[in-house]
N, C-alpha and C positions, 0 to 999 in steps of 0.2 A: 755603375760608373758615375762621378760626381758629375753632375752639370755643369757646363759654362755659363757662368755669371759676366754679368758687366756691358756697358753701353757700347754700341758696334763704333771702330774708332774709321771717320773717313782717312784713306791715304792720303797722306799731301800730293798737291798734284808734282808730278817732273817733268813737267813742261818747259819751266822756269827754274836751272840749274843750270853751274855753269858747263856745264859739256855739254848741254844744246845751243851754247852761245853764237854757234855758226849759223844755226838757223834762226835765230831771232835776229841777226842781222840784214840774214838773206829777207826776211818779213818783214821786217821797215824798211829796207831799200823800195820793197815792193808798196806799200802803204804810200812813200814818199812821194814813188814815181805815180801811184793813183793820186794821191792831190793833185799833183800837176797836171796832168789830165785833165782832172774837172776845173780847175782854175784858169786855167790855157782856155778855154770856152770863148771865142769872142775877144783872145787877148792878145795884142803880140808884146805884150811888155814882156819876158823872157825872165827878166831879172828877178823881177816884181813878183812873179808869179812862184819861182824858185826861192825865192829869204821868203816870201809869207806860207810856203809849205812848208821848209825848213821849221821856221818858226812856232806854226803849231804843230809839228811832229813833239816836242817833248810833251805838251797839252795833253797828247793821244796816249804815248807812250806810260805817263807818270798815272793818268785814268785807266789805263787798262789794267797795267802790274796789279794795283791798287785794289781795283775791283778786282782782278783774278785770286791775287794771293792773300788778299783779306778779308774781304767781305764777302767772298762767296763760302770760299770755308769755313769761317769763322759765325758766319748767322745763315746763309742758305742752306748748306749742307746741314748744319746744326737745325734745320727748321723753325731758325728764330728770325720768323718771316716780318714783325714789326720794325727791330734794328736792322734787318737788313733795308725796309723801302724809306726808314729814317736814312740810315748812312748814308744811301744812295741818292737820294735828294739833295742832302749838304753836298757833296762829290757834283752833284748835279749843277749845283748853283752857282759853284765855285770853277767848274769847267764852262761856264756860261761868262761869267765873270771873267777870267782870263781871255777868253776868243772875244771878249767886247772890247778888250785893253788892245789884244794885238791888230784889231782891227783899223782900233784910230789911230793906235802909234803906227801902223803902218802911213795910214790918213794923213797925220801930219808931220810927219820926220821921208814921206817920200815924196808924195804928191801935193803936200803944201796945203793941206783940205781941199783938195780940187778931187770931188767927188766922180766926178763925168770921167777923168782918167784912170779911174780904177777897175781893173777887170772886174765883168758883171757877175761873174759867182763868189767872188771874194768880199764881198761889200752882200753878201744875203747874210746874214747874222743866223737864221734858223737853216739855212741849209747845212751852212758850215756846222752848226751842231749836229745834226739828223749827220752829217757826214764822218766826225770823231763815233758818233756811237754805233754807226755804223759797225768800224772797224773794234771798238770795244763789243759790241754785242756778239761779232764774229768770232773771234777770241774767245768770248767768255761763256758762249756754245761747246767751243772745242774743249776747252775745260770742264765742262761738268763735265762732256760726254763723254771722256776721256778718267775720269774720276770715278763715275757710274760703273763705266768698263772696266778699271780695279778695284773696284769693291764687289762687284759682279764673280772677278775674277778671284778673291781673297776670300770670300765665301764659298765659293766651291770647294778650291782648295779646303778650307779647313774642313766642311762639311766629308771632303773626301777621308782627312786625316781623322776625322770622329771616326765616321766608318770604317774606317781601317783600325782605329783602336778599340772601337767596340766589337768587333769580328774577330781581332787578336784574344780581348778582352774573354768573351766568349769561347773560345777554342780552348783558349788554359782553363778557365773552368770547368769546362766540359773533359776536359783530360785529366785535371782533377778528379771529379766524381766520376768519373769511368776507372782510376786506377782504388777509389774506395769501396770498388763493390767485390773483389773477388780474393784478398788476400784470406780474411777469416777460412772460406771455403777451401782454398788451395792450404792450407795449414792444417784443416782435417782429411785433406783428400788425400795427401802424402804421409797421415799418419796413420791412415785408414791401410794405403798400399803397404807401408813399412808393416803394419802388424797381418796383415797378410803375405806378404815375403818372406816374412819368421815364420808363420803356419807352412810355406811352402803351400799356400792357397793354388787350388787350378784358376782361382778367378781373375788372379794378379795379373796377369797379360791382357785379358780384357777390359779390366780397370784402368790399368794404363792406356789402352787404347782410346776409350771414351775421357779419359782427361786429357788426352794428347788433343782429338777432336774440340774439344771444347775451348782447352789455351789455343789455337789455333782462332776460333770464332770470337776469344772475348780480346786478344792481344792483334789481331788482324784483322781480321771484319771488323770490330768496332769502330776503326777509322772510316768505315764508307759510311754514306750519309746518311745512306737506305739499306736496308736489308729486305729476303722475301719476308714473310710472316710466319710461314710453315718453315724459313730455314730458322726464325728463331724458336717456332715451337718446337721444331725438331732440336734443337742447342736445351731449352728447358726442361723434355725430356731424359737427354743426358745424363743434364743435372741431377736429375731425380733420383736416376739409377745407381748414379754414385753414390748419393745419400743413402740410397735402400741400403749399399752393402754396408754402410757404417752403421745404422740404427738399427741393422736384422729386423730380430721380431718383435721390437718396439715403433714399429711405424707402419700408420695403415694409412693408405693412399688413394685416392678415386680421384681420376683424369679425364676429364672431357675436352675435344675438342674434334670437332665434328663439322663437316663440310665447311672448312678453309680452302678460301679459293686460292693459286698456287699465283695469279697474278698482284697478290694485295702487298702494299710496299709500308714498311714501320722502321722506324731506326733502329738500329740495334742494341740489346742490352738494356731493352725498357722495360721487360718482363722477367728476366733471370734475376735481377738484383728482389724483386716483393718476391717470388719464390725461394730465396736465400734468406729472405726475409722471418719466413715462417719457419725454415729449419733451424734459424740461428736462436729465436726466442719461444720458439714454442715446445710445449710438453705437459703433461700435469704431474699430480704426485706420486704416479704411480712409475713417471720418467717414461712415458708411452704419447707419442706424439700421432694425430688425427689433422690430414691435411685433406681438403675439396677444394679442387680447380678447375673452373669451368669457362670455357675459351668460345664463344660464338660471334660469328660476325650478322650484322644487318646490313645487307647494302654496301655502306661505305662503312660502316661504324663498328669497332670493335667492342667489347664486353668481357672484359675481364676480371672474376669472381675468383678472387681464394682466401680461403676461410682454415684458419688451423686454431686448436684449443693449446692454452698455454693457462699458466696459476697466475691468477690475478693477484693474490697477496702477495705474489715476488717481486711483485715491483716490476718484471719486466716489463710492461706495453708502457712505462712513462720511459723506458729505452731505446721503445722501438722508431723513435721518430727521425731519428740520424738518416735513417737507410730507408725511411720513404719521403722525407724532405728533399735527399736529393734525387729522388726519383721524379719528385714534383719537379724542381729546377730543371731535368734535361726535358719533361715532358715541354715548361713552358720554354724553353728556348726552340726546341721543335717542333712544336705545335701548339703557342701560344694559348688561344681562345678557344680553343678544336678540342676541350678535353676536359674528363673530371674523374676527379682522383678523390675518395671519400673512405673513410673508417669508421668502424663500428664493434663495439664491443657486446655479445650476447651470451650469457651465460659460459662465462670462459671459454666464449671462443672471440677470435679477433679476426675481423672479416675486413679485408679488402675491397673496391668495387673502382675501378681502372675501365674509363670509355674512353675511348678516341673516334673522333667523328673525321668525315672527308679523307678516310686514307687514300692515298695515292695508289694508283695504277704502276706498276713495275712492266715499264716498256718492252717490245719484243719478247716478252714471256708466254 
């Protein structure tokens, strides 16, 4: 599956659109009636204390937006931590600058510079600052942490939506190579029973039987995740059987598989397809096919040996790689790290060797 490429994009925040308009009202009413408060300290000028709240309300308001919707997005978010304590300084200076202006034109256009009549928090020059940043710092808290929170939340998400498309992603492949392991086989098996049907063979009803068994395990159990290990080696014997009546007495065969324990869990269809493997390309010149397959468990760890002789000048083993390539694929989708899958060519024979480590327990078995 391709990668996602590209720089993570913060969401803009929607705190500040206009359908929360009701409540950014409701929040400077409240901001408002907090100045007054602190200004009323000591005051009964009423008036006084009301036009100098008013008045730095747009101060607060025009530093907050500002810092909300551009500078924290635009350099904090982005971690472009120098423009942001640049910006924020000019903003600084300039919100310093303005609360000095409205200070004295309060000073001189109210109380004539009569200093002594000015309520005593209104006339503090750094509280009144420490007091706008206040309510910016407040603000601009709830903004990242509210920004954090959907980016938190838009990462999941997609993280979810990868997941779901690499699991989709997976299952069609894996349904792929599970529908490429059995047409060749089911194309000799039926042409095996048809020429036995013409004989009026006695075998033809048992052949059907065992194929009927078999489509049954590779078109329906397939789909489970697990299967037993003895039900697939008992599905690979099948197999075999079938082959024997098509090859007669051109196929000689030695099967082991010896104390399999009946609790040990494998996917299904990992082992049928390299045993289909050997009867689709193996033989020599005499057209006489030699198969060994030796099935043991260690512990947890399977061991899968089969060895069948085929003509090396045919060219087929640079064939054979289709039908254990995708063997390789479903092993590493189901048991990623847990497995080794290796070939080996010795004197016209072509040997397989298939471990899988850590199989699972098949529960209540």
């Amino acid at each position: 599956m391709p990668g996602i490429t590209g720089k993570i994009k913060w969401p803009k925040t929607k705190m500040f659109i206009p359908g929360h308009i009701l409540i950014h009202i409701v929040f400077w009413v409240a901001v408002w009636f907090f100045y007054v408060y602190f200004f009323s300290y000591n005051s009964d000028d009423r008036a006084y204390v009301m036009w100098f709240s008013s008045l730095l309300m747009p101060v607060t308001i025009i530093n907050t937006y500002f810092t909300v919707n551009r500078l924290i997005p635009r350099y904090l978010l982005k971690k472009e931590y120098l423009r942001f304590i640049l910006y924020n300084f000019y903003v600084f200076v300039i919100t310093s600058y303005l609360i000095a202006v409205i200070i004295y034109s309060f000073l001189f256009f109210f109380l004539g510079f009569d200093v002594t009549a000015m309520p005593p928090m209104s006339k503090n020059f750094f509280f009144i600052l420490i007091l706008v940043y206040i309510v910016v710092g407040i603000v601009s808290s709830v903004s990242i942490l509210k920004n954090n929170f959907d980016t938190v939340s838009q990462n999941r998400e997609l993280q979810n939506k990868i997941l779901s498309a690499r699991l989709q992603l997976k299952e069609q492949e894996l349904n792929y190579l599970r529908s490429q392991i059995h047409p060749h086989f089911l194309f000799n098996t039926l042409n095996t029973i048809y020429g036995l049907a013409l004989e009026k063979s006695r075998q033809t009803p048992g052949v059907i039987l065992r194929l009927s068994s078999l489509l049954d395990y590779i078109l329906y159990r397939v789909n489970n995740p697990e299967v037993s290990l003895k039900e697939e080696i008992k599905h690979v014997k099948e197999y075999i059987e079938l082959e024997k009546i098509r090859f007669e007495d051109n196929l000689t065969i030695n099967f082991r598989s010896d104390n399999i324990p009946g609790h040990t869990a494998i996917a299904p269809m990992i082992l049928i397809p390299l045993v289909e493997n050997a009867f689709k390309h193996g033989g020599n010149k005499k057209g006489e096919l030699n198969i060994d397959i030796d099935i043991r468990m260690y512990g947890s760890c399977l061991d899968f040996i089969i060895a069948n002789s085929f003509m090396q000048e045919s060219g087929k083993a640079g064939n054979r790689g289709i039908g254990i390539e995708n063997t390789r694929k479903r092993l590493e989708y189901n048991y990623e790290n847990n497995f080794s899958l290796e070939r080996e060519i010795k004197e016209n024979t072509y040997i397989v060797n298939l471990s899988i480590y850590n199989l699972k327990r098949i529960e209540n078995e």
